[in-house]
MMTF fields as JSON, N, C-alpha, C and O atoms, coordinates in Angstrom:
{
  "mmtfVersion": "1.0.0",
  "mmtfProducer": "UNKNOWN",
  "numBonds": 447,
  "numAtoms": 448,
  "numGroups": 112,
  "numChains": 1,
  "numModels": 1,
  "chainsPerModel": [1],
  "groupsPerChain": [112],
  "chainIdList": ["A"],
  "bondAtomList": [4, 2, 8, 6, 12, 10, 16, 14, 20, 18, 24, 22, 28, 26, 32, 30, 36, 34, 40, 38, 44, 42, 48, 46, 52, 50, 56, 54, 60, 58, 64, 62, 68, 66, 72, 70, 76, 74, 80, 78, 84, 82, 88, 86, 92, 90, 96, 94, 100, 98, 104, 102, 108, 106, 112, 110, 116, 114, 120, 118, 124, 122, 128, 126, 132, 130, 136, 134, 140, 138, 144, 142, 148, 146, 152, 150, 156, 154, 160, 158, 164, 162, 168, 166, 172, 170, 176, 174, 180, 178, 184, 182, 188, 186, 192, 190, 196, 194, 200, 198, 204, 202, 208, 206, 212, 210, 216, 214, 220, 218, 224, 222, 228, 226, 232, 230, 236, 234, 240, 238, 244, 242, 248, 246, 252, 250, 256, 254, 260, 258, 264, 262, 268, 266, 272, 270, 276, 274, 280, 278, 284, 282, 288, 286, 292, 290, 296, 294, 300, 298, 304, 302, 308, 306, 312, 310, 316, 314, 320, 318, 324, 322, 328, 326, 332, 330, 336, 334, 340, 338, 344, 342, 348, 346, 352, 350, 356, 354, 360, 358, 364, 362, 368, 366, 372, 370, 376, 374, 380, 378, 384, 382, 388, 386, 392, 390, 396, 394, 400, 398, 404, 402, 408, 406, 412, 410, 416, 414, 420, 418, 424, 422, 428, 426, 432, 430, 436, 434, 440, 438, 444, 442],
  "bondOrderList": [1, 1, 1, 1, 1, 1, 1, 1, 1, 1, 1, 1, 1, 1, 1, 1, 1, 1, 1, 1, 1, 1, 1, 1, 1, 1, 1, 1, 1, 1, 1, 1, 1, 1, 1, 1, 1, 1, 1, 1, 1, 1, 1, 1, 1, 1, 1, 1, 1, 1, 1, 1, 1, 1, 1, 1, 1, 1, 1, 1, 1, 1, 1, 1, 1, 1, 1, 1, 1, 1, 1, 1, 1, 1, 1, 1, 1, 1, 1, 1, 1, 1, 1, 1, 1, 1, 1, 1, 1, 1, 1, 1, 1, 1, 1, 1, 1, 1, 1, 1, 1, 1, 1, 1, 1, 1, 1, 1, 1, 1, 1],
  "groupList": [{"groupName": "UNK", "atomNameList": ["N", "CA", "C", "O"], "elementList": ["N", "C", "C", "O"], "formalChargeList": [0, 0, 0, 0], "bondAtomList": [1, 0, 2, 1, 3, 2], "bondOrderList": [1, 1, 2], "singleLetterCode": "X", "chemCompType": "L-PEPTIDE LINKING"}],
  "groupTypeList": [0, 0, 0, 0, 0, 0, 0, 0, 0, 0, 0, 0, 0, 0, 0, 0, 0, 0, 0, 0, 0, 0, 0, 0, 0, 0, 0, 0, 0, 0, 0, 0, 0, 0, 0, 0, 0, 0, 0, 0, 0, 0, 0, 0, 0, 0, 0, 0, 0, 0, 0, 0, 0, 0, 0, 0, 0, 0, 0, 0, 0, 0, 0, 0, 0, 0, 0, 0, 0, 0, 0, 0, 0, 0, 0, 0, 0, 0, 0, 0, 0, 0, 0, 0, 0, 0, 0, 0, 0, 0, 0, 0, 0, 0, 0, 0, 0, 0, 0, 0, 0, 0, 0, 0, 0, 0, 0, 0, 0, 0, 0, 0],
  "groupIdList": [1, 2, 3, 4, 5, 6, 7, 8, 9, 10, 11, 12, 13, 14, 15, 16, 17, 18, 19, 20, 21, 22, 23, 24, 25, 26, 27, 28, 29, 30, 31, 32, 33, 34, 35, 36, 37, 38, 39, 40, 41, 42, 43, 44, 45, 46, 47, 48, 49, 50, 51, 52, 53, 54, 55, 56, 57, 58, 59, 60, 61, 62, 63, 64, 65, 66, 67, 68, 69, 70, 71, 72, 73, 74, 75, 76, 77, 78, 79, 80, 81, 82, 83, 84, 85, 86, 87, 88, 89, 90, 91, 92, 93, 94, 95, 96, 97, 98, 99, 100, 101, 102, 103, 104, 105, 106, 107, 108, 109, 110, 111, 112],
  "secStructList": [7, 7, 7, 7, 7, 7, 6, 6, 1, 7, 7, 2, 2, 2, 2, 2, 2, 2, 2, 2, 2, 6, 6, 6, 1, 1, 7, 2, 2, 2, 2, 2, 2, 2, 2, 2, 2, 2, 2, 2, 2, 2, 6, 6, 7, 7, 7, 7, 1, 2, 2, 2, 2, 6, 6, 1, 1, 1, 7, 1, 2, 2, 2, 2, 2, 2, 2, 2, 2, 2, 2, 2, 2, 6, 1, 3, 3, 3, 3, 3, 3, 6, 6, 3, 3, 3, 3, 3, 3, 7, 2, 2, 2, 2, 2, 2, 2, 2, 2, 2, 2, 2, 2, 2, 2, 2, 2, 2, 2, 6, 7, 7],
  "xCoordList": [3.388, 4.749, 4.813, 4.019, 5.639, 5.886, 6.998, 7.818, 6.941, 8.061, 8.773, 8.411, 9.681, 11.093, 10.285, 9.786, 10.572, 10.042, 11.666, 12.701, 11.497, 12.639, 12.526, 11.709, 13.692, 13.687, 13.506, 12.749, 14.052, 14.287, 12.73, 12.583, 11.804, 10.154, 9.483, 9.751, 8.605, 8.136, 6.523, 5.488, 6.601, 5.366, 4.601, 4.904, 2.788, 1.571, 1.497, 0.626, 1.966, 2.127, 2.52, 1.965, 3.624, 4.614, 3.956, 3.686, 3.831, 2.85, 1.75, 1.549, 0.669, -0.387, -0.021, -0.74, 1.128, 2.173, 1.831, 1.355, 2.357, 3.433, 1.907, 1.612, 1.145, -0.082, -1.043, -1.953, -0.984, -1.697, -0.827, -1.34, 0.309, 0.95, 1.019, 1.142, 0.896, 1.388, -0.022, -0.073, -0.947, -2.695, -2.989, -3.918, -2.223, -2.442, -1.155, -0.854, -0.519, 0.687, 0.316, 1.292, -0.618, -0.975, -1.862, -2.386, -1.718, -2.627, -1.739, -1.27, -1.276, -0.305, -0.355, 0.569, -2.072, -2.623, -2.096, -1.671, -1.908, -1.838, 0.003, 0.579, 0.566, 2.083, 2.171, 2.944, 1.463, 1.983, 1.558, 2.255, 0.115, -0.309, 1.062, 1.457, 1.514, 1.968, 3.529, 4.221, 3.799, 5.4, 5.496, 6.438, 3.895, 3.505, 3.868, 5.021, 3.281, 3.495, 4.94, 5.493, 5.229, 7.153, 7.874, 8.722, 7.62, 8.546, 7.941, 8.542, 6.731, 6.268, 6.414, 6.318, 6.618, 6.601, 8.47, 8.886, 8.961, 10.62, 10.851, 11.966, 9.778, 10.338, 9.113, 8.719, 8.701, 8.202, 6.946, 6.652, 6.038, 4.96, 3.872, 3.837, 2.778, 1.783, 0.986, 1.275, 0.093, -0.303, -1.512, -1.722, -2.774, -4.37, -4.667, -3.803, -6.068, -6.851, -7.149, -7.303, -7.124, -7.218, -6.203, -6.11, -5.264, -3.99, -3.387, -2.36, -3.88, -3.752, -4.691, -4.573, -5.812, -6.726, -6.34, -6.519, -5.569, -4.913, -3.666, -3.117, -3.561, -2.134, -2.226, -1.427, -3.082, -3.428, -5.088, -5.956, -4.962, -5.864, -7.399, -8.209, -7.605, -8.591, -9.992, -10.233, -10.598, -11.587, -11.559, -10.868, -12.446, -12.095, -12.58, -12.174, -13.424, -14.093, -12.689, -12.249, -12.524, -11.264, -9.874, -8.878, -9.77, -8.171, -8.31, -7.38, -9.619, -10.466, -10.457, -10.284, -10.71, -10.872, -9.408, -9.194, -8.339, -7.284, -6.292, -5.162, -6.935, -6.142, -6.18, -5.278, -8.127, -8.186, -7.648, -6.702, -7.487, -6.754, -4.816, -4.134, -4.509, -3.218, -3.238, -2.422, -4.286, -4.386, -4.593, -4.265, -5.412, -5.781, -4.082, -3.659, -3.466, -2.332, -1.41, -0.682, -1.644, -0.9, 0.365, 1.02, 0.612, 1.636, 1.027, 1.874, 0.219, 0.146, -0.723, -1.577, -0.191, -0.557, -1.844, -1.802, -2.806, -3.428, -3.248, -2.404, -3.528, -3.507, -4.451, -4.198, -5.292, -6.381, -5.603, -4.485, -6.51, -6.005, -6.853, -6.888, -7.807, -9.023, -9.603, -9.506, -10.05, -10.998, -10.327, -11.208, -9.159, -8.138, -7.454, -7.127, -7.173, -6.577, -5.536, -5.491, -4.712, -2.756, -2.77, -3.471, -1.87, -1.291, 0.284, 1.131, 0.23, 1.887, 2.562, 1.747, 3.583, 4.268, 4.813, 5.813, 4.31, 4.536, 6.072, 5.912, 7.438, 8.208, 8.612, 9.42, 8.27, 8.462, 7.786, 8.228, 6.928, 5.701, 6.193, 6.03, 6.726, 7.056, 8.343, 8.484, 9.936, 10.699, 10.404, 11.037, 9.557, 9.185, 8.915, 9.926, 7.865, 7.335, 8.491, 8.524, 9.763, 10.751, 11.763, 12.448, 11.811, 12.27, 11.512, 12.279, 10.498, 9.846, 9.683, 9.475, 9.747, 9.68, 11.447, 11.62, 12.443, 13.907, 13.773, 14.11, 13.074, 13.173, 12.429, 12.731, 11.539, 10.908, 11.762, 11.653, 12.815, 13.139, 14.476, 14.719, 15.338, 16.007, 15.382, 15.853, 14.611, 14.013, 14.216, 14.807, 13.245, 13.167, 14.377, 14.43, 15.701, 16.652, 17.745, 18.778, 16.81, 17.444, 17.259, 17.89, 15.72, 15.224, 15.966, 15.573, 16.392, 17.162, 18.124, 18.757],
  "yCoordList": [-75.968, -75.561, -74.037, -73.451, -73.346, -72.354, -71.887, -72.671, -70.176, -70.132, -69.315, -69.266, -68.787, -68.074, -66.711, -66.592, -65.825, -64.188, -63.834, -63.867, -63.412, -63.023, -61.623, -60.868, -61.246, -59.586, -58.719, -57.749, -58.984, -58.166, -57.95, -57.333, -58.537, -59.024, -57.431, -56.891, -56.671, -55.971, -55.845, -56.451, -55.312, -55.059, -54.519, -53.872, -55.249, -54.711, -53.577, -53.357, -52.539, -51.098, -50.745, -49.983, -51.32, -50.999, -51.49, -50.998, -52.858, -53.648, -52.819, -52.777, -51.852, -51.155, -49.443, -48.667, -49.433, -48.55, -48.203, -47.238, -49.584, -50.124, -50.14, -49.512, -50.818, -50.71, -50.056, -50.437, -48.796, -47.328, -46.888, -46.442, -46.736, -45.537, -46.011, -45.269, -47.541, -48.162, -47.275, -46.439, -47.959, -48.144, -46.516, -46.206, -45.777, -43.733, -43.389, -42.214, -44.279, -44.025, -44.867, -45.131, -45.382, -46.546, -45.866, -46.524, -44.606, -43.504, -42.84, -41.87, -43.152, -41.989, -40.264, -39.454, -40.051, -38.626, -38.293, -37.138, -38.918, -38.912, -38.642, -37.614, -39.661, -39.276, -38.002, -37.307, -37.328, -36.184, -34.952, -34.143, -35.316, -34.483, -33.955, -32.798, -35.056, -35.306, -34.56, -33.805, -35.095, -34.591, -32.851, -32.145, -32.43, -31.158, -30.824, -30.445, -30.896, -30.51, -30.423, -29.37, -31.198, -31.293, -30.415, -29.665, -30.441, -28.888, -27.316, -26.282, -27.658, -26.027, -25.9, -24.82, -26.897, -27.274, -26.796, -25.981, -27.042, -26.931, -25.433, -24.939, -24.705, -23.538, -22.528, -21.414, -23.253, -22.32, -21.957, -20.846, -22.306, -21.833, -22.81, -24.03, -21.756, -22.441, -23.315, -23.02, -24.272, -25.074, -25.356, -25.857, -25.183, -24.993, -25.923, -26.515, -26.153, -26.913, -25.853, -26.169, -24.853, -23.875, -24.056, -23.509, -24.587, -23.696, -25.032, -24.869, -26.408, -27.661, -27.887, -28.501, -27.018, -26.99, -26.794, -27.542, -25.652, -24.843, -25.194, -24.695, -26.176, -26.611, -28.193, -28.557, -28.687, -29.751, -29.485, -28.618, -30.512, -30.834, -31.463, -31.82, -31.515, -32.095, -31.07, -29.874, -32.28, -30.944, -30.968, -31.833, -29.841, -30.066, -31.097, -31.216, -31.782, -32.516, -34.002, -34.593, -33.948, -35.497, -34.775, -35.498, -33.906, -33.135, -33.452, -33.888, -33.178, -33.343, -34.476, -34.727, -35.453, -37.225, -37.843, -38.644, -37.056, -37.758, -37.283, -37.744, -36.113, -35.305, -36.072, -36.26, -36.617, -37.233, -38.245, -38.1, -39.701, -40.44, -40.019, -40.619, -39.036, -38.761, -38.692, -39.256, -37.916, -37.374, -38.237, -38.048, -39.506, -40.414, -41.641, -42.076, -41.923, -42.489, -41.667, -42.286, -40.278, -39.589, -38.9, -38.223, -39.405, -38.446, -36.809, -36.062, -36.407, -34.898, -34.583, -35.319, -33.348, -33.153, -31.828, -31.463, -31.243, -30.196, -29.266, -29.524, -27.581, -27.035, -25.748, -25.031, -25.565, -24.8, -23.432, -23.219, -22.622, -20.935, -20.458, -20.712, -19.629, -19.032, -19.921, -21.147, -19.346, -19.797, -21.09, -21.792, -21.587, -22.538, -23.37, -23.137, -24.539, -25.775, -25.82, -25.821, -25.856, -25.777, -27.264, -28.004, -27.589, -29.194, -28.996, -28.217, -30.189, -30.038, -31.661, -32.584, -31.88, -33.092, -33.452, -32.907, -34.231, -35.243, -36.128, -37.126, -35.282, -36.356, -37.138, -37.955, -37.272, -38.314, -39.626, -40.714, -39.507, -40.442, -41.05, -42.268, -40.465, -41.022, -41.31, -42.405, -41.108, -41.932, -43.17, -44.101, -43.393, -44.642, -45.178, -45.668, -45.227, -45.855, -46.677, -47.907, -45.553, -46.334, -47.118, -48.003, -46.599, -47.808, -49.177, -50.119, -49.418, -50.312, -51.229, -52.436, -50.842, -50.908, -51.535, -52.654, -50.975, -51.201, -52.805, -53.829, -52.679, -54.043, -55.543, -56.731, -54.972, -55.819, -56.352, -57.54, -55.372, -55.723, -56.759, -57.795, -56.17, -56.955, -58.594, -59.636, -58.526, -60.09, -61.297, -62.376, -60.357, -60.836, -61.749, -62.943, -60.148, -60.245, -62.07, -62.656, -62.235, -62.836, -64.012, -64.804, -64.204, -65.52, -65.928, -66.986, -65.552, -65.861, -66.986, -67.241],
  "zCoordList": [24.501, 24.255, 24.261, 23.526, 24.98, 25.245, 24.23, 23.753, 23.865, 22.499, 23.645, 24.82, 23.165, 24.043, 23.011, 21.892, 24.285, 23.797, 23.185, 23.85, 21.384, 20.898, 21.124, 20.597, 22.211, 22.411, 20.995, 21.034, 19.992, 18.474, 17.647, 16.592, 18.324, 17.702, 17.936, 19.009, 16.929, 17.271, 18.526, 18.248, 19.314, 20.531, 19.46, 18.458, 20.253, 19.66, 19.556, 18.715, 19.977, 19.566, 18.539, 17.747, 18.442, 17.119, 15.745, 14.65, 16.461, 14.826, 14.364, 13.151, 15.511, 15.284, 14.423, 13.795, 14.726, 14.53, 12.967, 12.37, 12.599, 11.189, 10.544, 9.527, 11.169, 10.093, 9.845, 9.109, 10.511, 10.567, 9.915, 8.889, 9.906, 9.275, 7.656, 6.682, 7.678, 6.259, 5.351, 4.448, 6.125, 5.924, 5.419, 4.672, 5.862, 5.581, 4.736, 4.521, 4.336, 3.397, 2.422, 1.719, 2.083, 1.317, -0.42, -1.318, -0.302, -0.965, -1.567, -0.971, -2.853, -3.322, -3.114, -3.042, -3.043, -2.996, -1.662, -1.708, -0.248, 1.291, 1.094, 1.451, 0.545, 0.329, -0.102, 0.558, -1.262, -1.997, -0.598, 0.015, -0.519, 0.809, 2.027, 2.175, 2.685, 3.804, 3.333, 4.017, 1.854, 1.43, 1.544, 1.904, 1.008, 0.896, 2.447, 2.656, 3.174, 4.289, 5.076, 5.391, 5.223, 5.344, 4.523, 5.005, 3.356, 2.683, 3.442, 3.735, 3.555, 3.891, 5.397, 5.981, 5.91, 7.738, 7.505, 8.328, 6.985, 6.655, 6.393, 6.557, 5.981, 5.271, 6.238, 5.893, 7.452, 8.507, 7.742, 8.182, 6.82, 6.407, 6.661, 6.501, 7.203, 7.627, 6.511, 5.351, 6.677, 6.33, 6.51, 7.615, 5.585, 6.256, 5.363, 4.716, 5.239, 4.323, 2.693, 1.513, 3.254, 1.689, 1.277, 0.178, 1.581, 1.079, 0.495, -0.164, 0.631, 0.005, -1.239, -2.3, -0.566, -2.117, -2.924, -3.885, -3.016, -3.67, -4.665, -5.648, -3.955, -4.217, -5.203, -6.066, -4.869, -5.383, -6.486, -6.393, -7.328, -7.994, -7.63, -8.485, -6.19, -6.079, -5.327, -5.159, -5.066, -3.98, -2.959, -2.42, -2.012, -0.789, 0.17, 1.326, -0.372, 0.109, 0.581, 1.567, -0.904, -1.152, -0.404, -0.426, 0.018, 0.664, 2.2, 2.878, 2.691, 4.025, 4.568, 5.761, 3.394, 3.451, 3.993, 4.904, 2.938, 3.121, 4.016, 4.178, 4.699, 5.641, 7.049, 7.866, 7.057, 8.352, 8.217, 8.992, 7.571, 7.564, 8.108, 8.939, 7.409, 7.914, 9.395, 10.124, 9.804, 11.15, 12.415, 13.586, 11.641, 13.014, 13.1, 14.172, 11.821, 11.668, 13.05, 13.826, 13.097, 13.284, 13.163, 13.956, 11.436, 10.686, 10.508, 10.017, 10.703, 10.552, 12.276, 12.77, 12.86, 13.776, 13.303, 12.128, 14.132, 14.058, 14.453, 15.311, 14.514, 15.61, 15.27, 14.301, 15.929, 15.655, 15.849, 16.318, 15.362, 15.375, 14.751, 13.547, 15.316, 15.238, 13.881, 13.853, 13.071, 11.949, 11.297, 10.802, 11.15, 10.616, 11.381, 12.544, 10.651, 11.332, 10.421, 9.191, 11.3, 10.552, 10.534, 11.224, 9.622, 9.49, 9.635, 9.2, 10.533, 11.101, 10.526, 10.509, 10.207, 9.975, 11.1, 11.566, 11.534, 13.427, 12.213, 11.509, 12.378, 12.079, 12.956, 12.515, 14.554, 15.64, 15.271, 15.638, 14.686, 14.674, 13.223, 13.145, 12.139, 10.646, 11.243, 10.698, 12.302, 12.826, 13.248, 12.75, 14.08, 14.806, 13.436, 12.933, 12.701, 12.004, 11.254, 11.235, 10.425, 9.889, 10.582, 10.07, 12.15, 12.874, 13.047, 13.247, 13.022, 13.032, 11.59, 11.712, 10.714, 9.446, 9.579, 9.095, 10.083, 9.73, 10.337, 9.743, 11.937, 12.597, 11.686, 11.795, 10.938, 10.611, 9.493, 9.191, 8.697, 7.642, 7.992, 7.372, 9.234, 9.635, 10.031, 9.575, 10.665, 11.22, 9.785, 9.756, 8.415, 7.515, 6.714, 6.418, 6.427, 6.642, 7.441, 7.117, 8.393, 9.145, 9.375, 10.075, 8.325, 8.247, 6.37, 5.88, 6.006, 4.758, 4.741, 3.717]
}
């Protein structure tokens, strides 16, 4: 038995999407991280790994940990510049995600 493809269903992309981005948002420390970044990405100021140390309570070791997780999700982008790696907030990539997140909620929604 064959099912009928429901156009409204999220593609393996999207699902891989939804559960990388969930999976790196899943860390209250990665939220505060990532929120950090969006205010200072907002107010044109750069954004390094010292400068999160700094900012947060932890070490650099655990800032490093939870930075790469952001990074492979791909909510924070990189960008090298001589001795430092800037952190950028990819908000293209945290859009999709809540579109995907909206579709899913609708489907849910729709099985009620």
């Amino acid at each position: 038995m064959r099912l009928r493809k429901d156009l409204n269903l999220l593609e393996n992309k999207d699902i891989e999407l939804v559960a990388n981005v969930s999976d790196a948002l899943a860390h209250p420390v990665r939220i505060m991280l990532y929120q950090h970044i969006l205010v200072c990405n907002s107010k044109l100021q750069p954004v390094c790994n010292k400068d999160l140390v700094a900012a947060f309570p932890y070490s650099q070791a655990t800032i490093s940990q939870h930075m790469n997780k952001l990074v492979k999700s791909e909510l924070v982008k990189i960008q090298n510049k001589e001795r430092y790696s800037y952190y950028f907030a990819n908000v293209g990539m945290f859009a999709n995600y809540i579109r995907c997140a909206d579709t899913l909620s609708r489907l849910q929604a729709r099985e009620k």
